[in-house]
C-alpha positions as CSV (number, residue, x, y, z in Angstrom):
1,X,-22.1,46.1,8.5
2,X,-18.4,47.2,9.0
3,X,-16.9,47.2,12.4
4,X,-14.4,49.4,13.7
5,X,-13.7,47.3,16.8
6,X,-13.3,44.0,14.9
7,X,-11.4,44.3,11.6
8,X,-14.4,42.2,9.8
9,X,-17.6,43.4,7.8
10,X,-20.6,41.1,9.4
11,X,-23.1,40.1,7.1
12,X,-27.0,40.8,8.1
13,X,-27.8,37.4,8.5
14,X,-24.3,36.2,10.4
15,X,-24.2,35.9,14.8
16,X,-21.4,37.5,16.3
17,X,-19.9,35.2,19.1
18,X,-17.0,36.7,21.3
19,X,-15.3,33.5,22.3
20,X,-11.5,32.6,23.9
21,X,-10.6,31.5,27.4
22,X,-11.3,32.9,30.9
23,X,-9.6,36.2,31.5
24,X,-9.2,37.5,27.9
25,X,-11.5,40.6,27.9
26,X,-14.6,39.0,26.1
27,X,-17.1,41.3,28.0
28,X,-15.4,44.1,27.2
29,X,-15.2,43.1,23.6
30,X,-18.8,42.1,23.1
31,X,-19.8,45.6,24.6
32,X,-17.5,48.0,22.8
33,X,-19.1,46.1,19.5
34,X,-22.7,47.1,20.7
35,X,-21.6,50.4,21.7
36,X,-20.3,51.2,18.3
37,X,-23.3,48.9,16.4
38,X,-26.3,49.0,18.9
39,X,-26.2,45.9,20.1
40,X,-27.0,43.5,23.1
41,X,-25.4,40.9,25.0
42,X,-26.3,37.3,25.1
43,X,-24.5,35.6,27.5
44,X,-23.1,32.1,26.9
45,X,-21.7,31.5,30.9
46,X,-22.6,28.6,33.0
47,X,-21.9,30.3,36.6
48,X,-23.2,33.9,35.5
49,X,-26.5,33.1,34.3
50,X,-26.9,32.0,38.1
51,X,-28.3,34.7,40.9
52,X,-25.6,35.5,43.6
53,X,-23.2,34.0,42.0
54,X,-21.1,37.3,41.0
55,X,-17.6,38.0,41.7
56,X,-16.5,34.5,41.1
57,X,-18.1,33.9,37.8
58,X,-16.9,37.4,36.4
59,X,-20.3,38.6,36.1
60,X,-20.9,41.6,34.2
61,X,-21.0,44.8,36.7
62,X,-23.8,46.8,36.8
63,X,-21.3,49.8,35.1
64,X,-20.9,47.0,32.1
65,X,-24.6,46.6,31.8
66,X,-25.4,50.0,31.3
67,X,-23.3,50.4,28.3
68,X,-24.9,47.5,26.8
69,X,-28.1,45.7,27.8
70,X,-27.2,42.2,28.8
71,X,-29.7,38.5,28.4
72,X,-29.2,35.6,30.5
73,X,-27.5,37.0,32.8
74,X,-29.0,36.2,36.9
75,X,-32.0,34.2,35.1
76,X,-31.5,31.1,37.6
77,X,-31.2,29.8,40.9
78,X,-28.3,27.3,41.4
79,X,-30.6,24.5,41.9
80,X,-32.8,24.9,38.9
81,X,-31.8,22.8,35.9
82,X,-29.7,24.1,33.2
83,X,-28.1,22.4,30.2
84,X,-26.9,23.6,26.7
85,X,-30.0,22.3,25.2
86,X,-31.8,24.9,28.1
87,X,-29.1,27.6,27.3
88,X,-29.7,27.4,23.5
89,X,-33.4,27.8,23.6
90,X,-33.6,30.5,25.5
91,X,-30.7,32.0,23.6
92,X,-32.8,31.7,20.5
93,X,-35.6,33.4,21.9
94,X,-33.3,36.5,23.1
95,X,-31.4,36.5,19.7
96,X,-34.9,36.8,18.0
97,X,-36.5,39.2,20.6
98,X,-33.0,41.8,19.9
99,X,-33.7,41.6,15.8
100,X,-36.7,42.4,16.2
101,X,-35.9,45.5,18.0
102,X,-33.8,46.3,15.0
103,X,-30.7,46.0,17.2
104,X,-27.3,43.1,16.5
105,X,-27.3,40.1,19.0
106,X,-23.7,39.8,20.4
107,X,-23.2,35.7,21.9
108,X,-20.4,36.1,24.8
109,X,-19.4,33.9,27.0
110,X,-16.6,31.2,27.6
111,X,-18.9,28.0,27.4
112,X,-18.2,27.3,24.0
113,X,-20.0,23.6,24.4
114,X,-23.3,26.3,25.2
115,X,-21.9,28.3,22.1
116,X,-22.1,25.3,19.8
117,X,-25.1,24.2,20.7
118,X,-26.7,27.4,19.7
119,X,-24.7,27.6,16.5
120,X,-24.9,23.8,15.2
121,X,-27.8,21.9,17.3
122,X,-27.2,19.5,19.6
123,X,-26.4,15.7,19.0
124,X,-29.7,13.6,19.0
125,X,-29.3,11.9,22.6
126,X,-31.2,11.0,25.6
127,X,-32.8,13.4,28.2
128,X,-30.4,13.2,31.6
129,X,-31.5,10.5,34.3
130,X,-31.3,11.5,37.7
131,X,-31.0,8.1,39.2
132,X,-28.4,7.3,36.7
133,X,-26.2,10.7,37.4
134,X,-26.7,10.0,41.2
135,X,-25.1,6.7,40.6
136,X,-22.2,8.0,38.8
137,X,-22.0,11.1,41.6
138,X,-21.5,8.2,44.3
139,X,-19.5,6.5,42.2
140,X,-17.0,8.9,41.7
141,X,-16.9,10.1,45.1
142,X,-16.2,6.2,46.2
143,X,-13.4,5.6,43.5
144,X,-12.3,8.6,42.5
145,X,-13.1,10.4,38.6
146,X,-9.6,8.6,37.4
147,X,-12.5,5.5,37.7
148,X,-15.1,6.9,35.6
149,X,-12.9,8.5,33.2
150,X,-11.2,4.6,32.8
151,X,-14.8,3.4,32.6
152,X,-15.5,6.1,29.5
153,X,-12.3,5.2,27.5
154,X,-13.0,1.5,27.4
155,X,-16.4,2.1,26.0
156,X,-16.0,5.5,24.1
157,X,-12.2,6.1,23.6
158,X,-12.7,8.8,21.3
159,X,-14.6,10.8,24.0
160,X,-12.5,10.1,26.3
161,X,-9.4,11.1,25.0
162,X,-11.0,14.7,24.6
163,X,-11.8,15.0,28.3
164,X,-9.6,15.2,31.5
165,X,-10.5,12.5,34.3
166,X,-11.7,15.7,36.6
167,X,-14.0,16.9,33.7
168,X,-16.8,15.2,35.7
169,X,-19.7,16.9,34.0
170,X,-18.7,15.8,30.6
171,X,-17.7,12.5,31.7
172,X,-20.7,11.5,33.3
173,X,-22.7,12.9,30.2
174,X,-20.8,10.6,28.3
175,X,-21.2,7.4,30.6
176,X,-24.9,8.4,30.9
177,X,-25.8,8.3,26.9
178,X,-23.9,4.8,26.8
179,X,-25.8,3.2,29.6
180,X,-29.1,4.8,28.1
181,X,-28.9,4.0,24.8
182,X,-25.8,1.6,24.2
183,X,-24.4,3.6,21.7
184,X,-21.2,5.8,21.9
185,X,-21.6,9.8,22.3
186,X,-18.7,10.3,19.5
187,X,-20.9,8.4,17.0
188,X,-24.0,10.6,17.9
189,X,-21.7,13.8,17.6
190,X,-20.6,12.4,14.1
191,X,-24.1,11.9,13.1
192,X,-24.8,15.6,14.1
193,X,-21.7,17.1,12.4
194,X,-23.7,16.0,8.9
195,X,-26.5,17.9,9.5
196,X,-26.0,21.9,8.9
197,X,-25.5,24.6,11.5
198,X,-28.2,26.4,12.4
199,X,-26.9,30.1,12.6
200,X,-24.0,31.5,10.1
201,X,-21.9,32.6,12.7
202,X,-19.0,34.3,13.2
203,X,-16.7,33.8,15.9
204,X,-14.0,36.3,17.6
205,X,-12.0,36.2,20.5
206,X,-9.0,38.2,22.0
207,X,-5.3,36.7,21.6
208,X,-3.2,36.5,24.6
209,X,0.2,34.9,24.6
210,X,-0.2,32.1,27.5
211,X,2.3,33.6,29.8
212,X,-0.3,36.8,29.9
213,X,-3.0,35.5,30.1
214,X,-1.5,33.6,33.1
215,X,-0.5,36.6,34.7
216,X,-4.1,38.4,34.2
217,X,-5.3,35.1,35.7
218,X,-3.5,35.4,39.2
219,X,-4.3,39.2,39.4
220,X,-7.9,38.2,39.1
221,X,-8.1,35.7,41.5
222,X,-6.3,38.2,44.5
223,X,-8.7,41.2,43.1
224,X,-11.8,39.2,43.4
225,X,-10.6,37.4,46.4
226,X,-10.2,41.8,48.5
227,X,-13.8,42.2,46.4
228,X,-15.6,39.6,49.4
229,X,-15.6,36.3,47.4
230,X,-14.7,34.6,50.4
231,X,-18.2,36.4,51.7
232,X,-19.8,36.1,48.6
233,X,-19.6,32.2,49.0
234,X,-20.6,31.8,52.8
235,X,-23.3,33.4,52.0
236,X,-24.6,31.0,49.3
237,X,-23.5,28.0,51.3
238,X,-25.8,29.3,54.2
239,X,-28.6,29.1,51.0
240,X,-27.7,25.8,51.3
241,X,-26.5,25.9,47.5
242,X,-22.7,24.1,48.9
243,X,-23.5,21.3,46.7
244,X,-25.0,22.9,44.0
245,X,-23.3,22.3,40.3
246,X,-22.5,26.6,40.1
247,X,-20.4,25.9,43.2
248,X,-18.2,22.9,41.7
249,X,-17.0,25.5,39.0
250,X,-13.6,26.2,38.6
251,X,-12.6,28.9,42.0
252,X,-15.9,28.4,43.8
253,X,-15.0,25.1,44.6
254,X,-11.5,26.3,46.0
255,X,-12.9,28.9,47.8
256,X,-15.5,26.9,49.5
257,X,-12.4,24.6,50.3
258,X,-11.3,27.3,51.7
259,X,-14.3,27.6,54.3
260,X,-14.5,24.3,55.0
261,X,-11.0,24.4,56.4
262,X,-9.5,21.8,53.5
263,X,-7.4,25.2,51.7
264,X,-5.5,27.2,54.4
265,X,-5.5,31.3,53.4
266,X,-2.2,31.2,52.3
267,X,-3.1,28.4,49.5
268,X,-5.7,29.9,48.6
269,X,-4.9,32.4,45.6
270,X,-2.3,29.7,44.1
271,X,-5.3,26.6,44.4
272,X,-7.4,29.2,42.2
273,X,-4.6,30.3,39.9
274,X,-3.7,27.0,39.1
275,X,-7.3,25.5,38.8
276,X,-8.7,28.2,36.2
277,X,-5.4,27.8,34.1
278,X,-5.9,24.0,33.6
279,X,-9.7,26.1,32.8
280,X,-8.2,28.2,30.5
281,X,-5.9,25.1,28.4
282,X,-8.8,23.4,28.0
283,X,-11.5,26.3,26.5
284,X,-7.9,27.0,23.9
285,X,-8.3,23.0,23.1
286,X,-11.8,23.5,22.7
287,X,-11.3,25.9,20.2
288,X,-8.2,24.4,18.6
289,X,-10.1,23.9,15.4
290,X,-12.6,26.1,15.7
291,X,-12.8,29.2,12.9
292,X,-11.9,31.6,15.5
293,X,-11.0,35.4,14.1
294,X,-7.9,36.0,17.4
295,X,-7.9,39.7,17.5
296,X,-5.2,41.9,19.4
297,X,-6.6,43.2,22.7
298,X,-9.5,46.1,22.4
């Protein structure tokens, strides 16, 4: 199949994935392809596959999701349990659902850990532990992530020098499969990397120079910010979802600062803006080396 939006003929067999970093129009990619194809939307986003999380997370708009029907989007609540290895199952049960419909299955989202889960497997490595994580959670609230990260690069270096110390998630994946199994994650991942990928996929994402897409990122965060964020996250801290892993993400946390009195007003939009471009640096290292088609803007 030819497209006209993306200068590429996809093979029958191949999965579209519209990848790239925060603020670089991959909804509105991913729909204009199943607009002009007949396609549907899997999402690959942490935050927006979570109910009442919206304006933050850059959920789709309902406008958006009549142009293209959209999966795994509002499928959670932010305390169930989600992982990649969740995310990719389910993802292969809507991928599979939309071919059998006759219609193309269009993966979009900035997770790209999510992404390559789906398109490669996952490394062969222990379920989580709850105790374990709740250790590591006090842990790093007593000494700081600097600790844990120092921790991760005496005993997995390699791992380590991918991550930043406030990448707490990955860090404390990372800790957890040593303690569990005394082996290091980067040997795991190596063992993986033999095995072959699971989908032929194709990935696509829209090219911004870094000074625009900087600029796109502060609009974003003053637009959402008049859209009610600030309402949108009082509302699910009075759900009692505060502590919840959705709100630690990149601008919820900031603006939950904010309403606990720890970000005055006037901080707020530059605490955001500078928060979701570290974001942004890291989903482009991320995909350093990944066989991304960069596409001028649609």
């Amino acid at each position: 199949m030819k497209l006209k939006t993306i200068p590429i003929e996809l093979e029958p067999d191949e999965l579209l994935c519209v990848v790239g970093p925060t603020a670089s129009s991959k909804t509105e990619l991913a729909i204009r392809v199943c607009e002009e194809a007949g396609g549907e939307v899997i999402g690959a986003d942490s935050v927006q596959i979570y109910r009442h999380f919206d304006i933050g997370s850059g959920k789709p708009t309902r406008q958006e999701q009549s142009r293209a029907r959209h999966h795994l989007i509002d499928v959670a609540d932010a305390v169930d349990p989600w992982d990649a290895a969740r995310w990719a199952a389910e993802a292969e049960q809507a991928i599979a659902d939309v071919r059998a419909r006759g219609k193309i299955p269009v993966v979009c989202g900035g997770t790209y850990l999510w992404v390559r889960a789906l398109v490669l497997g996952l490394a062969e490595a222990p379920a989580a532990s709850p105790g374990l994580r709740k250790q590591l959670e006090q842990q790093a609230r007593e000494m700081g992530r600097e600790t844990l990260h120092a921790r991760l690069a005496q005993v997995d270096p390699e791992i380590a020098a991918r991550l930043a110390p406030n990448d707490f998630v990955r860090v404390q994946r990372a800790l957890e499969v040593f303690e569990l199994t005394g082996r290091r994650l980067s040997e795991l991942q190596r063992e993986h990397q033999a095995r072959p990928p699971r989908h032929r996929a194709r990935l696509v994402g829209v090219r911004w120079a870094p000074s625009e897409l900087e600029a796109r990122i502060a609009v974003r965060a003053s637009r959402w910010l008049e859209a009610g964020w600030v309402e949108e996250v009082r509302a699910l801290c009075a759900r009692g979802w505060g502590s919840t892993r959705p709100m630690s993400s990149v601008g919820y946390r900031q603006v939950r600062d904010h309403i606990e009195g720890h970000l005055s007003e006037a901080d707020l939009v530059p605490a955001i803006t500078r928060a979701t471009k570290v974001f942004a640096r890291r989903q482009r290292t991320w995909l350093r080396d990944a066989p991304v088609l960069w596409i001028d803007r649609p």
